[in-house]
C-alpha positions in Angstrom: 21.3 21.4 -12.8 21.0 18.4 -10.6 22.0 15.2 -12.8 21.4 11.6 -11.7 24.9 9.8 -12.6 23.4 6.1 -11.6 20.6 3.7 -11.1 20.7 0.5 -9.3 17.7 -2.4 -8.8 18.3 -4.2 -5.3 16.3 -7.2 -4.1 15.9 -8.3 -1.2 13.8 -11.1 0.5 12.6 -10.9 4.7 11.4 -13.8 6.2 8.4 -13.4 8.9 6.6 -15.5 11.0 2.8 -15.3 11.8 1.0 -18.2 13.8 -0.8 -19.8 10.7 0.2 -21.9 7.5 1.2 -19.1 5.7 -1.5 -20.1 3.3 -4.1 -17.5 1.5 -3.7 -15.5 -1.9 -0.5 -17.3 -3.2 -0.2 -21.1 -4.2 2.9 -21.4 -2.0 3.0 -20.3 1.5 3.8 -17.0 2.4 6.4 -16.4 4.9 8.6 -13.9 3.7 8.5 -10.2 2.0 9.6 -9.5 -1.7 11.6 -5.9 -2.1 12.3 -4.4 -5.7 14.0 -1.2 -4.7 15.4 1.3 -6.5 18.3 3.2 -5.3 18.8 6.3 -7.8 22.3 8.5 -7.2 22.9 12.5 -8.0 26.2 14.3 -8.7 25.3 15.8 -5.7 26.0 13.0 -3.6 22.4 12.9 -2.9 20.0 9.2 -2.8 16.6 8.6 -3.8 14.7 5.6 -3.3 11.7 3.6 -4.7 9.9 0.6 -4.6 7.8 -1.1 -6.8 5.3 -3.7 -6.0 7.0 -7.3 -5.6 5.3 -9.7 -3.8 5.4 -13.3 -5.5 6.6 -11.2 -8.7 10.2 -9.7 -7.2 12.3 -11.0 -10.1 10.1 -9.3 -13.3 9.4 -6.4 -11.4 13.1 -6.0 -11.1 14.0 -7.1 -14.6 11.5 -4.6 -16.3 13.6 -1.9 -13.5 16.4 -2.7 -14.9 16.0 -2.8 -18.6 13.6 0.0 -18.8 13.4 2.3 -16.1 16.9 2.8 -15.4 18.0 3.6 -19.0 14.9 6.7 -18.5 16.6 8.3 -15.6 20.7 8.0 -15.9 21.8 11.1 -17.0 18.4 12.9 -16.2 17.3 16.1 -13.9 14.8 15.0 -11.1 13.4 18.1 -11.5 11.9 16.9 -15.0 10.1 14.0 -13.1 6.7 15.0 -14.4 8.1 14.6 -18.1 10.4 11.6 -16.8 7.4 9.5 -16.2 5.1 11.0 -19.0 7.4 9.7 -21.4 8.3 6.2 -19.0 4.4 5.6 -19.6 4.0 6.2 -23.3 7.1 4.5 -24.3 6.4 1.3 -21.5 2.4 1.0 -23.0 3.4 -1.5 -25.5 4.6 -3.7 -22.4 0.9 -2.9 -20.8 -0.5 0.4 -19.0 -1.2 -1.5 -15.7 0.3 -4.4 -13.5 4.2 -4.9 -13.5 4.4 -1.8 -15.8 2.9 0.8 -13.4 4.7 -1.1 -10.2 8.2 -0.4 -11.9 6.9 3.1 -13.1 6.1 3.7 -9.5 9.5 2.6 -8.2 11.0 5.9 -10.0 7.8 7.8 -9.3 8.6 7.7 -5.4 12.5 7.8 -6.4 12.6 10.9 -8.3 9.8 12.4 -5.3 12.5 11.7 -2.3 15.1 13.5 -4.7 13.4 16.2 -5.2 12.2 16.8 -1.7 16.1 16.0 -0.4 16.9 18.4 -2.9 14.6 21.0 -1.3 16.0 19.6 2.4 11.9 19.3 2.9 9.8 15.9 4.1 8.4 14.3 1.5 4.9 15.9 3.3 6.3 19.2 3.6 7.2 18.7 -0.5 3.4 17.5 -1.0 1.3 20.3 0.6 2.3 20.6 4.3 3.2 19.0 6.9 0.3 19.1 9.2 0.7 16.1 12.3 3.8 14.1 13.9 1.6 10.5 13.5 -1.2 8.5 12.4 -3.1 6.0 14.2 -2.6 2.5 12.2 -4.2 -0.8 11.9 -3.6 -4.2 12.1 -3.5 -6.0 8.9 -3.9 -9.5 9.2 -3.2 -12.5 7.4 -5.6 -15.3 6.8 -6.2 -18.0 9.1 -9.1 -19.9 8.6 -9.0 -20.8 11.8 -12.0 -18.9 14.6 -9.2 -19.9 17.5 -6.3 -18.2 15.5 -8.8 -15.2 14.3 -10.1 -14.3 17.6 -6.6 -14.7 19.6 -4.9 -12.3 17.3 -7.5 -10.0 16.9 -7.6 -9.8 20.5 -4.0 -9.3 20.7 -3.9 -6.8 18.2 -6.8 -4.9 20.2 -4.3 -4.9 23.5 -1.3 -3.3 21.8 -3.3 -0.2 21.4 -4.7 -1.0 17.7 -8.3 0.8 17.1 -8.9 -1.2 14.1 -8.8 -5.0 13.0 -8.5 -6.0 9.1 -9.1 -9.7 8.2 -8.6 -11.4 5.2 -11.2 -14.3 5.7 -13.3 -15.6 3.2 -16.0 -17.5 5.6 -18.2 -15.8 8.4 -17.6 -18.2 11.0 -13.8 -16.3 11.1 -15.1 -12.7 10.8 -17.7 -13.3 13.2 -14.9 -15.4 15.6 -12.5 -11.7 15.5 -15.8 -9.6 16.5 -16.7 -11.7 19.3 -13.0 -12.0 20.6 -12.5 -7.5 20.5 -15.8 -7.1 21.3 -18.1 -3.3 19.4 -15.4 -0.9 19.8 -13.1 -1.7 17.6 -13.3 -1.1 14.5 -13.3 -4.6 12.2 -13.0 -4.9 8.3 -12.5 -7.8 6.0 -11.0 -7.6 2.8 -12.0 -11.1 0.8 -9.2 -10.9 -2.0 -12.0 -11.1 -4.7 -13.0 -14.3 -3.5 -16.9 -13.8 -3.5 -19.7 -13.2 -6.2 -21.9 -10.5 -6.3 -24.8 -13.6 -5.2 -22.8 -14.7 -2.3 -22.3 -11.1 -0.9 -25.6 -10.6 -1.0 -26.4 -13.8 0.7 -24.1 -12.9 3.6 -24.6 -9.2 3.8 -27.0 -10.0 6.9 -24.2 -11.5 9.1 -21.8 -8.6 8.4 -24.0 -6.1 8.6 -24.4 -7.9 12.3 -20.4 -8.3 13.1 -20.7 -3.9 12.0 -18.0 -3.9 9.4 -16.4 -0.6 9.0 -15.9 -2.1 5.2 -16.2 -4.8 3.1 -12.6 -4.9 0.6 -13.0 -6.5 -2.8 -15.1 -8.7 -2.3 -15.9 -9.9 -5.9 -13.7 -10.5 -9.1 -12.8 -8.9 -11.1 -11.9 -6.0 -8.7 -12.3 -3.6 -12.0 -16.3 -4.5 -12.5 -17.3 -0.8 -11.1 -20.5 -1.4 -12.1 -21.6 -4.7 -10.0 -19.2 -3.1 -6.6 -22.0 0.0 -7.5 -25.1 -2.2 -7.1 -23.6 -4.0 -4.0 -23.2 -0.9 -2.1 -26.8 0.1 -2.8 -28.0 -4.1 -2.0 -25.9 -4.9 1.2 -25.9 -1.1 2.7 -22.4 -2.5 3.3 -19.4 0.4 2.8 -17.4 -1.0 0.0 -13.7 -0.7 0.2 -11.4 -1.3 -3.2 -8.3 0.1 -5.1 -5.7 -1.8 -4.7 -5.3 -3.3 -7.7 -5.8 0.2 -10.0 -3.3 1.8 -11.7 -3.3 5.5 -12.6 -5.8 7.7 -11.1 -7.5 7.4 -15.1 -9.0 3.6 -13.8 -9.5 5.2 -10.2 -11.4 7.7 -12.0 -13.8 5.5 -13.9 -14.6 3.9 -10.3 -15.1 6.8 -8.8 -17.4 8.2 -11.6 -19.7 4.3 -11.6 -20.0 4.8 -7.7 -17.8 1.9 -7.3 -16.8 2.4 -3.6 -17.3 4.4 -0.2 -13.7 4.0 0.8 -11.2 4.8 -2.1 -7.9 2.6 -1.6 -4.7 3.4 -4.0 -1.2 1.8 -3.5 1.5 4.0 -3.8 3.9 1.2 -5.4 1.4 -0.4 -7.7 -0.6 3.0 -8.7 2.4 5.0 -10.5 3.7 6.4 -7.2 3.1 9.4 -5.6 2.0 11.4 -8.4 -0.8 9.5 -9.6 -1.5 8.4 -5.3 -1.7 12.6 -5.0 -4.5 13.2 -8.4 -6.2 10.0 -6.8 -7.0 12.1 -3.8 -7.5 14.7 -5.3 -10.4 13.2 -7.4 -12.0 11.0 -3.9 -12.1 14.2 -2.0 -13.9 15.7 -4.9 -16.5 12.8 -4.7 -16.6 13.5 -1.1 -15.2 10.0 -0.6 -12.9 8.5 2.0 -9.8 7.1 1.4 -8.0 4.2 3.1 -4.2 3.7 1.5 -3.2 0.1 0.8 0.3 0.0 2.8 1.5 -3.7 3.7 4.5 -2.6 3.6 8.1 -2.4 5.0 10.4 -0.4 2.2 10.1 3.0 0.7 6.7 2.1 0.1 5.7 2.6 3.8 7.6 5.6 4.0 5.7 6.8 1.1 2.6 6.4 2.6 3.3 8.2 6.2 4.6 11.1 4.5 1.1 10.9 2.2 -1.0 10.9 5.2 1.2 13.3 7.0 0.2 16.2 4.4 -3.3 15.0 4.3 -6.2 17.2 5.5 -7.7 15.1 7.4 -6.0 11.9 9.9 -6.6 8.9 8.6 -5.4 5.4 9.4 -2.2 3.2 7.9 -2.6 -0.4 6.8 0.5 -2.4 9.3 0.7 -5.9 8.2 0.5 -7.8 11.7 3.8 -10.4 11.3 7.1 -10.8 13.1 9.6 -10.0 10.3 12.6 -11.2 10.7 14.2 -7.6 10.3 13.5 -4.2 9.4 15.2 -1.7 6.9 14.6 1.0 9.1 14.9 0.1 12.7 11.5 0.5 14.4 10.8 3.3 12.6 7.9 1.6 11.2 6.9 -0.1 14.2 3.5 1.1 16.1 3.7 2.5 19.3 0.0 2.5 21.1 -1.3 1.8 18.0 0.3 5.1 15.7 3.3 5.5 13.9 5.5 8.5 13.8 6.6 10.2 10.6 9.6 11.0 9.6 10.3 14.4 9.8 14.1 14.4 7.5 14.5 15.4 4.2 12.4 13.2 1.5 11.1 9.8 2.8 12.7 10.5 6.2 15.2 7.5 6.5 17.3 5.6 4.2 17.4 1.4 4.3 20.0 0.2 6.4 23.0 -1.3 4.4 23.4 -4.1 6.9 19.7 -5.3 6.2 20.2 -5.0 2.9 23.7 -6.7 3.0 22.5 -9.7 4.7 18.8 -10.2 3.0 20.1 -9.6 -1.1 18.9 -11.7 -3.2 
């Protein structure tokens, strides 16, 4: 039997520069990327690692890591992950079955998951179902602007480096319609408002971005959990509705997916529960005959995660690339685009382990 002898939380924090303010979702600017890893250790020498969900919430995340989740795995077989994170969830609802719960319940999640597929000496793909391609094509993720010169530049930028799909995050139509105009109708162009809207002003503008041909429309209203209005939007705007990000457990995916809540079906591997909960999420959208678009702005095992997801999936689909200069990488370019696709990682588990020197030199 395969024993885990240790457990460690690491934090880190990346700077990156984009050309705007750095102003958006969070009251202070955002300019650099929050990491709660998990590094998890066997008596076989072997490493598994995880990520839960950390931006602008890095230090609870990793507190709740280290006081809960650790004491749940020392001493454990990875091979018992399904009843490792059975028990993680009853004994952590107390704390609360969503949020910062399920982001450090996904850190082990994707930790125990590179074990066991190291363990095997598989990809994380080949331990999911099957390899079945070498890359996916991804898109560029971009920040908000506010600004049509700043929207349009970078769009158009993005569109040059080989990208065959644009995602905003603007909350006014003069910027959506500012990225159409600059990368012209064969692009593909989505706008995810951050729940920013109502259900009235969506309406209102459904017009113009049935004009600008959006691909989808991502949360546009809060909360992001009211299935039922997202339901009457879809049938109102004729608009595809993209959401998901901010589930947990395929249990609230499923209750979206039964109210008809959205065309493209969006679960985050470190806020969801991890892989395992990411995998019965599929499972249920391709039973609806849905599609499914990951939420991946990410740059730690998290990424990873994701590539090796979509590298077993049935059919190619695209991966979210947040479009900044970081100031470094954990894992080379490994994660950079090339054309517009990404490779994936065809060694054992997630396919790379962080680089100590990144991690050495952005610790928190």
């Amino acid at each position: 039997m395969t024993k885990i002898i240790s457990a460690e939380v690491i934090e880190l924090n990346i700077p990156f520069d984009d050309p705007g303010k750095g102003e958006g979702l969070f009251e202070g600017a955002w300019t650099s990327h929050d990491f709660a890893l998990l590094r998890v250790e066997t008596d076989d020498g072997l490493i598994g690692w995880g990520e839960g969900f950390s931006y602008f919430c890095r230090a609870t995340v990793a507190t709740l890591m280290r006081q809960s989740i650790i004491p749940a795995l020392v001493g454990r077989d990875p091979a018992d992950i399904d009843l490792i994170l059975a028990e993680l969830r009853q004994k952590l609802h107390i704390i609360g079955r969503y949020g910062i719960t399920m982001f450090a319940i996904s850190a082990a999640d994707l930790a125990l998951n590179d074990l066991n597929a190291k363990i095997a000496g598989v990809s994380l793909a080949e331990h999911l179902g099957g390899r079945k391609r070498e890359n996916v094509p991804a898109y560029a993720s971009l920040v908000r602007y506010a600004d049509t010169g700043l929207v349009g530049e970078l769009s158009a930028k993005a569109a040059t480096e080989g990208f065959g799909m644009i995602k905003l995050h603007e909350i006014k139509l003069p910027y959506i319609e500012a990225a159409r105009a600059a990368i012209g109708p064969d692009v593909a162009l989505t706008d995810d408002v951050n729940c920013n809207w109502t259900e009235v002003q969506t309406n209102d503008w459904a017009g113009a971005l049935r004009d600008v041909d959006l691909l989808w429309l991502e949360e546009p209203i809060f909360p992001p959990e009211d299935f039922a209005a997202l339901a009457r939007l879809r049938k109102s705007t004729g608009l595809a509705i993209a959401t998901g990000e901010n589930l947990c457990t395929a249990h609230q995916f499923g209750e979206m997916i039964a109210q008809g809540g959205a065309d493209y079906v969006q679960p985050s591997v470190t806020k969801i529960g991890g892989l395992t909960e990411t995998m019965e999420t599929r499972r249920l959208a391709n039973a609806a005959g849905l599609k499914i678009a990951h939420h991946a702005p990410y740059f730690g095992p998290g990424a990873l995660a994701t590539l090796q997801c979509l590298g077993a999936a049935e059919d190619e689909e695209y991966i979210e690339y947040l479009y900044v200069d970081r100031e470094a990488s954990l894992y080379g370019d490994t994660l950079t685009p090339k054309n517009g696709r990404i490779d994936i990682p065809s060694g054992p588990g997630l396919g790379f382990d962080p680089d100590p020197d990144v991690i050495g030199k952005f610790r928190v």
